[in-house]
C-alpha positions in Angstrom: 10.0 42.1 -9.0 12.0 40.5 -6.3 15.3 38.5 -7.7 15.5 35.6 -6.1 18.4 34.7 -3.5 22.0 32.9 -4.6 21.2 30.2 -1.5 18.2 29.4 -3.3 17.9 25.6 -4.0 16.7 24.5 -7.6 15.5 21.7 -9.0 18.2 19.4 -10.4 16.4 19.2 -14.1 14.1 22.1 -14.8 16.2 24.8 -12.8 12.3 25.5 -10.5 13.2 27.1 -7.5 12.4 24.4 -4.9 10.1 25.2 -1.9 10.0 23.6 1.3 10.3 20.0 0.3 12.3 18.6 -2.7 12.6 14.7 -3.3 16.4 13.6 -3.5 17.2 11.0 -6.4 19.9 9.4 -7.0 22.2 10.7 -10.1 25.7 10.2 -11.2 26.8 13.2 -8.5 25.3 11.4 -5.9 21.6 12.1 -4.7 20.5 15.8 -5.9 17.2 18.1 -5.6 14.3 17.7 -7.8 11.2 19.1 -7.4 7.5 17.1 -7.4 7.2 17.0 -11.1 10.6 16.1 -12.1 10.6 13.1 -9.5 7.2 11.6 -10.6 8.8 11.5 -14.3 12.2 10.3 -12.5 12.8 6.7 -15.2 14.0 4.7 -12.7 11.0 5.5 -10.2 8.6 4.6 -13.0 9.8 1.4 -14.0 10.1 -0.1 -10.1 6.3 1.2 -9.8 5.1 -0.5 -13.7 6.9 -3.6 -12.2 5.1 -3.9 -8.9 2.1 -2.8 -10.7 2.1 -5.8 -12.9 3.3 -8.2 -10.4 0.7 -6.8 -7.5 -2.0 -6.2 -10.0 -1.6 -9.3 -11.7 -2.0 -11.4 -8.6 -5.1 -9.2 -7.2 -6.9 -9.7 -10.7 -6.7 -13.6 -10.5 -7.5 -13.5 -6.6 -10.3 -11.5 -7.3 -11.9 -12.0 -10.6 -10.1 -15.2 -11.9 -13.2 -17.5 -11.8 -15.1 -15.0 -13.7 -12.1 -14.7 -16.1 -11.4 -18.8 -16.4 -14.8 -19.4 -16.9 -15.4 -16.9 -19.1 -18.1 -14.8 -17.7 -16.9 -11.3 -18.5 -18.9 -9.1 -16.7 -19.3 -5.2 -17.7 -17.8 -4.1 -14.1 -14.5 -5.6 -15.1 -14.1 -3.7 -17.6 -13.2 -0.6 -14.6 -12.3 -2.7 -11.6 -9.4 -4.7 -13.4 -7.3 -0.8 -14.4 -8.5 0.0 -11.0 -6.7 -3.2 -9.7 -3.6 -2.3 -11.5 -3.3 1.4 -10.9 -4.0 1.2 -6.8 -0.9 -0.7 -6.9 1.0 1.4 -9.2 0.0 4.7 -6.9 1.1 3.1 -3.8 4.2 2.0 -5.1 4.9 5.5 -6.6 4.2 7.6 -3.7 5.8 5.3 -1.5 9.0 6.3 -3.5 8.2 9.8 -3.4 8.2 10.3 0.3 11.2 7.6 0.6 13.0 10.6 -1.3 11.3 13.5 0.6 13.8 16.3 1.9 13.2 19.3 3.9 15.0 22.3 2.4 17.3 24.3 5.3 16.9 27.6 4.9 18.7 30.4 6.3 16.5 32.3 8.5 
């Protein structure tokens, strides 16, 4: 069983030894290493995403299916394509975070 090296970079909350990309956030020591799973749960990521979300989704759902919903002809396929309209923004916003806080690990090779 190989130990691993001192140099090795880990993930700021769980310890994981990071690969080749961790995703920088921003903590009282200034911005440190966390790895995928830690940033996707990262508080602050997830409330900027539910905000946009609900602001994006919102508008989408009465642009799209608001004269269905003010007259009130609720249809069966709005029962999936109004989450759908709300997630797709939710994702976007959420990834877009991620890879704003992408970092390539140097390594010593």
């Amino acid at each position: 069983m190989a130990a691993s090296s001192p140099a090795a970079v880990r993930c700021e909350k769980c310890a994981r030894e990071l690969g080749a990309i961790s995703y920088e956030l921003p903590s009282e020591r200034g911005r440190l290493p966390h790895c995928l799973m830690c940033a996707v749960r990262f508080p602050p990521l997830l409330k900027r995403s539910l905000v946009i979300c609900l602001l994006v989704g919102t508008l989408l759902t009465a642009i799209n299916q608001g004269n269905f919903l003010v007259s009130g002809d609720f249809q069966l396929a709005m029962a999936w394509k109004i989450p759908l309209t709300y997630a797709v923004p939710f994702g976007v916003a959420t990834t877009g975070g991620l890879l704003n806080a992408r970092s390539a690990i140097e390594t010593d090779a």
